[in-house]
N, C-alpha and C positions, 0 to 999 in steps of 0.2 A: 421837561419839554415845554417850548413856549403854548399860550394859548392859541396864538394863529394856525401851529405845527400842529396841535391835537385837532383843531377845525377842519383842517384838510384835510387828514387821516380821517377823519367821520364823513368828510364829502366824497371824498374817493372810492369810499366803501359801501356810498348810500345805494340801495340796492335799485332804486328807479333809474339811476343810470347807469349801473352796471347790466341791466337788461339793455340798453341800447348795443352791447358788444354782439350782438346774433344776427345783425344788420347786415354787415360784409358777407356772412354766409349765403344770402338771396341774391347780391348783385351780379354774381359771374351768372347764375342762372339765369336772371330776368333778361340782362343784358345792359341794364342801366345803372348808374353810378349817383342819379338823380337822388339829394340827400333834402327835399324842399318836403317842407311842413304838409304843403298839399300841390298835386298836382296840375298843372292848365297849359290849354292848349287855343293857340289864337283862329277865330269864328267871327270875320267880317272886321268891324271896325272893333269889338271887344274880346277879351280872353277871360273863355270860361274856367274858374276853379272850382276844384274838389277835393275832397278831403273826405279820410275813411280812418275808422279808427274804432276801437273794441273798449270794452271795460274790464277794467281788472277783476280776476276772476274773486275778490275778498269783499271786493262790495257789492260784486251782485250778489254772493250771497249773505250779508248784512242787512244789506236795505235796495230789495229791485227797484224802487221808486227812484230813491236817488238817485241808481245807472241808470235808468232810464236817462231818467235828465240828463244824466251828465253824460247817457251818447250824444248827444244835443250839443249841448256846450264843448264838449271838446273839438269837436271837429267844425263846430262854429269860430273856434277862434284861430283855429288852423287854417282857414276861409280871410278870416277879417285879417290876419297879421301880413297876407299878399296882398293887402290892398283891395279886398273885394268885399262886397255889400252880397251879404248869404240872403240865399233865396227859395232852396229847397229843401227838402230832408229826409231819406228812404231811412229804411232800417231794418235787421232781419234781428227774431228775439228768439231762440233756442228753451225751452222745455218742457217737461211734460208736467208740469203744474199749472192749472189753470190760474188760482191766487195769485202764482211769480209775474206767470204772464200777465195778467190785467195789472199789477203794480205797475211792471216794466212800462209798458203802454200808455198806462198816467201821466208816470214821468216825464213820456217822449213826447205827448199831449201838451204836458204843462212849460218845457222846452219849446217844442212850435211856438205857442202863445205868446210864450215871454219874448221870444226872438221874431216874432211876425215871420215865422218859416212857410211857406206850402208844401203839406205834406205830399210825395211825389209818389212811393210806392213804398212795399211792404212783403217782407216772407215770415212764416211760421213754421219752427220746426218743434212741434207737438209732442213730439216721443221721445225725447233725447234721453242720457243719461247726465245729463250735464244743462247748467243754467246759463244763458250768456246774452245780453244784447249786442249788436253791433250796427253802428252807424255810417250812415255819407249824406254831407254835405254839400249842395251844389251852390255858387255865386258868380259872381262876375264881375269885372274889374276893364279898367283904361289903361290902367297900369300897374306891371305887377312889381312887388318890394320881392325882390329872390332872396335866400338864404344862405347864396357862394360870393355875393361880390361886395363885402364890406373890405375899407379901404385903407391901408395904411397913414397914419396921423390922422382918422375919424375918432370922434368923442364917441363911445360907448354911452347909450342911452337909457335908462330905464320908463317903463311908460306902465303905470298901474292903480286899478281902483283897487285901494285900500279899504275902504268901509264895508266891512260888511261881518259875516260869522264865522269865528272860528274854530275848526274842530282839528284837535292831537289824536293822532293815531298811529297806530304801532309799524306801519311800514315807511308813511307818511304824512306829515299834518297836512289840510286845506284850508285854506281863505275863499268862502263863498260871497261874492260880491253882487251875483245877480240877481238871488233870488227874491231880497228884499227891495230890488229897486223895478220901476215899470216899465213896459216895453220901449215908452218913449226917453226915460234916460238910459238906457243900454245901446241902442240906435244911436243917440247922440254920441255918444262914445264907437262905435263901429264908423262912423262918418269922420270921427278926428283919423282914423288910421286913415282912411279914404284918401280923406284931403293929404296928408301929409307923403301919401305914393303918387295923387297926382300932379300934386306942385312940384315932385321931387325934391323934397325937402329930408330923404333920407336913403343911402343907399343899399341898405340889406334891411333886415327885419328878420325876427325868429320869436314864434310865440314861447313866452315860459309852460314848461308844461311837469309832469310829476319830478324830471330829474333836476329841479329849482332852479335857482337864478346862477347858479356858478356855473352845474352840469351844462343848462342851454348857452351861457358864454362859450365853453369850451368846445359845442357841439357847432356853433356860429363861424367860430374860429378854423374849427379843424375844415371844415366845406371850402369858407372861402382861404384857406392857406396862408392865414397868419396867425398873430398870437394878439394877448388882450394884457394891460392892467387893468385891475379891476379894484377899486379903491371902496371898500366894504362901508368905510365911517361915513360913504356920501350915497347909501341906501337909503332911502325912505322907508320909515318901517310899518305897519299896521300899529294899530294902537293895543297897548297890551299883549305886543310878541315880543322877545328878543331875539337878536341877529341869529343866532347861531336856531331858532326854532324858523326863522322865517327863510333861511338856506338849504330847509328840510321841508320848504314849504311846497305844493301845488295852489298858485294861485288862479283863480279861476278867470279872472281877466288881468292878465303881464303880458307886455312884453318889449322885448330887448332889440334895441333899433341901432345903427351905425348912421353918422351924419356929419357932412361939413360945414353945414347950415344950421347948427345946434339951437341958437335962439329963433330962430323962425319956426324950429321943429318944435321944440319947447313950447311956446305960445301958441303952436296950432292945439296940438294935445291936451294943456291945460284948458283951453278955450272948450273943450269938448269933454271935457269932465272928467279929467284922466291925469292922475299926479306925476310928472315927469323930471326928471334929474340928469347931469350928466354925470355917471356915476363911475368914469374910466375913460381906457384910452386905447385906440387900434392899433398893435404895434409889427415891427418885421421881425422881429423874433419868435418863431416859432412856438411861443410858448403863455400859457395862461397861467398871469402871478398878480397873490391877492397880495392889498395891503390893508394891514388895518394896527391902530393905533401904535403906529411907528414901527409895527413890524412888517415883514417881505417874506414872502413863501409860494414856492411852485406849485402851483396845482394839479399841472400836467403840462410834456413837455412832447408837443405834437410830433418832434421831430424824431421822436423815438417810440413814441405810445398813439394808438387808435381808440378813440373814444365810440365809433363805431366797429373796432375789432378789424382794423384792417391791417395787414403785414407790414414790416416793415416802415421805411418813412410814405405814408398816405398823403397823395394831392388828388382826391377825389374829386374836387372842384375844376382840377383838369380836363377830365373826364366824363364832366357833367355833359348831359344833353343840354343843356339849360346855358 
C-alpha cells in the first residue's frame, strides 16, 4: 500500500470527523440546511455573528480549566473566520462539583482576558450527573466570509499561527498557539481575517477545527458543491511535527480560505501575523484529492459520499438559507 493510500485510510477514519455524519440527522427537523461555522443575521449597517459550541466530553474531564478556555477559543474562531471582530461571551457550565466548576470558570476568565471578550451572561447547572461547559460567542462583521461559495479555479489557502505548544493525544493532537502570546498579538491576527472579508480579498472561509486541515477542506467543499486539490508538500508545518501528526492535528488558530486575489490575500494575513500559503486548488470535480510526493489519492468523492451524512449526491449549499 502506498504511503498517501495508508494517509487517507487514517484520515477517513479519524474519528473528529466522522462525528460530523449526525449533522444531516438535525436538518429536516430545524428546517435549515445552513452548514456555516457560526451563524448571522443582518442589524442596520452591520451583521451580527455567533457562534455556539461544546467541549468534548474527555477533556472536561482531564482538565476543566483547559475547557473552560477552550469554550472560549473555539467558538472565538468560529466568529473571526466570518470575518467578525468577537465581542461577547455567555456560557452555561454543568456539574455538581464545586472544584470542576470554579476550574471551568478560570478557564472561561482566562479566555475573556486573553481575547478582550465582555462577558455577557451565565447559567449553572449544580446537580448534574455529568461535567460539561458550553459556550457562545457574540461579534460583528461588515462583511461576512460564508462557508458555501468557494469558487471553482480559487487557490485553496492555508492561514495559521504555527508557534506555539504542542500536545499528542489519543483522540487528537492540538497546537495551542494563544496561550503564550498577549491579547494584543492575537487581535492583530483576528484583524488580518477582518481585513481580508472586507477588502474581499477572499471568497469562502472555514475555520480548521478538530476534524484537521483535510476533514475542514472536504467539509468547505461539500457546502459550497465542488471539489479541491490539495497539494500536502506545500503545507506549512509547526516546528517539530510531521505531516501526517499535523493532519491529525486541532489547531487552535487555522484556517482555510478560497481566493482569486491570492497575493493580496497572502500579504494581508502575513502582514497580521499569520503564516499563509497557497496550499491547492478549487476544482469542478466533485471531489477532494491529495497530492503528495508524486503520489494522487481520493480522499472522498462528494458525488457519492456526505461528509455531513447526508443521502445520496448532497448540494446542501443549494439549500442553504445563506
Amino acid at each position: 500500500m502506498s504511503s498517501l493510500r495508508s494517509l487517507v485510510g487514517k484520515l477517513r477514519s479519524f474519528k473528529p470527523l466522522a462525528r460530523k455524519r449526525c449533522i444531516s440527522e438535525l436538518m429536516g427537523i430545524l428546517g435549515t440546511h445552513s452548514l456555516e461555522d457560526a451563524g448571522f443575521l443582518r442589524v442596520g449597517g452591520l451583521t451580527v455573528v455567533v457562534s455556539c459550541d461544546g467541549i468534548l466530553e474527555p477533556v472536561v474531564k482531564t482538565s476543566p480549566r483547559l475547557a473552560g478556555y477552550y469554550s472560549v477559543l473555539v467558538n472565538v474562531q468560529d466568529v473571526v473566520c466570518k470575518g467578525a471582530r468577537p465581542l461577547g461571551f455567555l456560557y452555561v457550565i454543568s456539574s455538581s462539583s464545586p472544584a470542576v466548576r470554579r476550574e471551568m470558570a478560570e478557564g472561561i476568565r482566562e479566555g475573556l482576558e486573553r481575547f478582550g471578550l465582555e462577558f455577557l451572561k451565565a447559567h449553572t447547572h449544580p446537580d448534574t450527573t455529568y461535567d460539561a461547559v458550553d459556550g457562545v460567542c457574540v461579534g460583528v462583521a461588515r462583511k461576512v466570509l460564508r462557508s458555501n461559495t468557494a469558487r471553482v479555479g480559487e487557490d485553496l489557502i492555508l492561514a495559521a499561527d504555527l508557534e506555539g505548544s504542542f500536545r499528542r493525544g489519543k483522540l487528537f493532537h492540538a497546537l495551542d498557539s494563544t496561550q503564550g502570546k498577549s491579547r494584543g498579538e492575537i487581535l492583530e491576527q483576528v484583524e488580518g481575517m477582518v481585513e481580508v472579508a472586507e477588502r474581499g480579498l477572499a471568497s469562502s472561509c472555514k475555520d480548521v477545527s478538530a476534524p484537521g486541515i483535510v476533514g475542514t477542506a472536504a467539509m468547505l467543499c461539500e457546502y459550497s458543491g465542488v471539489g479541491a486539490i490539495l497539494d500536502l508538500d506545500l503545507l506549512p508545518l509547526p516546528r517539530g511535527v510531521g505531516r501526517e501528526e499535523w493532519l491529525l492535528t486541532y489547531p487552535s488558530t487555522c484556517y482555510l480560505l478560497t481566493s482569486s486575489r491570492s497575493e493580496r490575500c497572502l500579504e494581508t494575513l502575513r502582514k497580521h501575523g499569520l503564516e499563509a500559503e497557497v496550499v491547492g486548488k478549487i476544482t469542478r470535480e466533485r471531489k477532494v484529492v491529495l497530492r503528495a510526493g508524486g503520489e494522487r489519492e481520493t480522499f472522498v468523492d462528494l458525488r457519492r459520499e456526505s461528509v455531513f451524512g447526508f443521502r445520496g449526491s448532497p448540494e446542501p449549499s443549494s439549500r442553504s438559507r445563506w
